[in-house]
N, C-alpha and C positions, 0 to 999 in steps of 0.2 A: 676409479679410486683405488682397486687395488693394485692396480699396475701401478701408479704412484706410491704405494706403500713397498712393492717389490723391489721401488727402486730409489726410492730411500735411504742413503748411509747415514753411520754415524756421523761421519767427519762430515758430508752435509748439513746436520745437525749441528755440532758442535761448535765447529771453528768462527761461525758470528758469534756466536754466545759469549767464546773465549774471549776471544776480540772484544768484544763490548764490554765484558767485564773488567778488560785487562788498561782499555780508552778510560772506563767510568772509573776506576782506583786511581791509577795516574792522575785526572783531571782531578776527584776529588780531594786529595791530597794537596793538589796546589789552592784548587779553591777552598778549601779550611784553612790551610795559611793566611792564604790572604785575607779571605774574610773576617778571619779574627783580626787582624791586625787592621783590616781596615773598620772593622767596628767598632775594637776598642778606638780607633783614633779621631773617630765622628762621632762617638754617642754623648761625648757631653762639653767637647767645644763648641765654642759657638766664632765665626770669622766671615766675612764679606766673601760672598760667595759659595758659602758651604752648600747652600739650597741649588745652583747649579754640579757642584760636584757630585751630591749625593744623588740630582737627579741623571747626570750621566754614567755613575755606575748600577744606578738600576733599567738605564736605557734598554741592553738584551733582553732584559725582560716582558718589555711589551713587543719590539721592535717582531719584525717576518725571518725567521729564521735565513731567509732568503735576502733578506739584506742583510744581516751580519754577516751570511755565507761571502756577500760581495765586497762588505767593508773588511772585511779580514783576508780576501783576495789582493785590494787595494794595499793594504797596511804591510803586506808579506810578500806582495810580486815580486817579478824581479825588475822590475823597474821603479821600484821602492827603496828606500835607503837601507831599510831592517834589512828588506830580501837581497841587495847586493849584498851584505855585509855577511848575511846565511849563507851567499851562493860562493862568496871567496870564502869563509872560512873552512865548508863541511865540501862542498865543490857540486850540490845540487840546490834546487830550489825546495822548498819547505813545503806546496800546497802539492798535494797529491798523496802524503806521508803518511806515515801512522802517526806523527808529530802534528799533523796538521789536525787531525781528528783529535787529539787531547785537546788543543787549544781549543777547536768547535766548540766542545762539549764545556771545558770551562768557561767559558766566555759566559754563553748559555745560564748556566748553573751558576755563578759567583752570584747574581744579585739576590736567592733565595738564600745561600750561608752570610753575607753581610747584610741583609734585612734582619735574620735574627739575633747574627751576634748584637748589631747593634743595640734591637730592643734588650735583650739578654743584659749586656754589659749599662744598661740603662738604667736598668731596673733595679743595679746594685745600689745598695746604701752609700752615698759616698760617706759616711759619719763611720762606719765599719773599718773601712780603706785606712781612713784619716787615722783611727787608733791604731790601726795597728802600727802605722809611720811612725806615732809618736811612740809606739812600745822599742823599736828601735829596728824594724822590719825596712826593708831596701822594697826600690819600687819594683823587681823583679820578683820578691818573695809575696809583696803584696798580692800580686796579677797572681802567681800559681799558683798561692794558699787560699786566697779571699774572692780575686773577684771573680776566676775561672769555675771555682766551685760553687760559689753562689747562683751564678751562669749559667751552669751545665745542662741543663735543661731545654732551653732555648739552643745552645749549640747544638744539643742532641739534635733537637727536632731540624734547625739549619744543615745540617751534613746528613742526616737522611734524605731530608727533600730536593736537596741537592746533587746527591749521588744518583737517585731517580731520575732527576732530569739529566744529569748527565748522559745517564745511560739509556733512555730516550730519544735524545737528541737527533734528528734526523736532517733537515734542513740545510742546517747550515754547515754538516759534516759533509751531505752531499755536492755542496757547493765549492765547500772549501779541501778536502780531503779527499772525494770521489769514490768511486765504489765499485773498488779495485779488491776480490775475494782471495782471504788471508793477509792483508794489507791494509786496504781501510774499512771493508766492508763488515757495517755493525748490523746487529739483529734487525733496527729499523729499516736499514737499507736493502737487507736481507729478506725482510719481509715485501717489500713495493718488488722486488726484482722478481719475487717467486709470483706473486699476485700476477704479475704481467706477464709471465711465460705459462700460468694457467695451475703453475704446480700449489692447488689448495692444501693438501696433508702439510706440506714442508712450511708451509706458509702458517697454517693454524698451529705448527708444532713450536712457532716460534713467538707466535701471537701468546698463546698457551703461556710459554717458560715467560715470557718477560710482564705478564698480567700478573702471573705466580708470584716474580721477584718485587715487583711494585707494591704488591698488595701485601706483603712481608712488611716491606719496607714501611709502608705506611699505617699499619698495623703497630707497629714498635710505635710511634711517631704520635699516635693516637691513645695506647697504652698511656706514653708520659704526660700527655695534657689533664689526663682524670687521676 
């Protein structure tokens, strides 16, 4: 044990953590987008169909981290149409990336930020909406003033639990991204690497910081419900 603390860096320390934080901000950033807009755009139409779309975007969600890792392999090869079109325009392939680790991790993560926008944006009055259209408010001022605020809440708690899983995310980062240190190698991956070469200190330092950030995180998340 103490030999492994002697030999312990920072930059051992650090550079997953960075990295995971730096995957989980990126990814969350997209999945807030998107899940707002795809929540606002399902929570109160109704069309043929809707009950298969909505169950395919909350598919990640239950699915094995290890099958997203392989249908996001498929989807990105390069024997795939996206992944020729990556590989002529940047002049590599995308799986192996630090790009590829965002997308893991959002993939992941999107069905917990559009599960809540939805109920969120659900739960607003539409009689509220409606006035203020008729006070002479545009449907863009609507959304920012009325139904985002009304919302807030529910988003809050959707982009918390969301950024957790992101940054989480093991599975399919490993599948699809690999775990390549300073590159794509996240805390999660960081952590199974260090378990199997025996290094416990580095292993529990990391166990440690990302229980720490979770438990923040979901703390805040818990705060808002009471």
């Amino acid at each position: 044990m103490d030999s492994q603390l002697s030999n312990l860096t920072f930059s051992e320390f650090w550079i997953p953590i960075s990295l995971s934080l730096e995957v989980a901000i990126v990814a969350w950033v997209v999945v807030l987008v998107a899940g707002i807009l795809a929540g606002q755009g399902l929570a109160r139409r109704s069309f043929r169909g809707k009950a298969i779309v909505e169950t395919a975007l909350m598919l990640p969600l239950v699915l094995p981290p290890t099958v997203v890792g392989f249908l996001l392999i498929i989807i990105f090869g390069k024997h795939s149409f996206i992944g020729e079109v990556i590989q002529s325009l940047f002049g590599q392939s995308l799986i192996f990336t630090w790009w590829a680790a965002v997308i893991a991790s959002a993939v992941v993560a999107f069905p917990l930020m559009y599960q809540s926008a939805k109920v969120g944006f659900a739960s607003v009055e539409a009689s509220i909406e409606e006035a203020a259209r008729m006070d002479g408010a545009s449907e863009w001022k609507v959304f920012l003033h009325i139904t985002l605020p009304l919302a807030k809440n529910a988003l809050i708690s959707g982009g918390i639990l969301s950024f957790c899983r992101a940054l989480g995310e093991f599975g399919a980062t490993l599948m699809f991204a690999g775990n390549i240190p300073g590159v794509t190698q996240t805390i999660p991956t960081a952590i199974y690497v260090a378990l199997d070469s025996g290094n416990m200190t580095l292993a529990w330092c990391w166990v440690g910081t990302i229980i720490i950030i979770s438990f923040m995180m979901l703390w805040i998340v818990q705060r808002k419900s009471h």
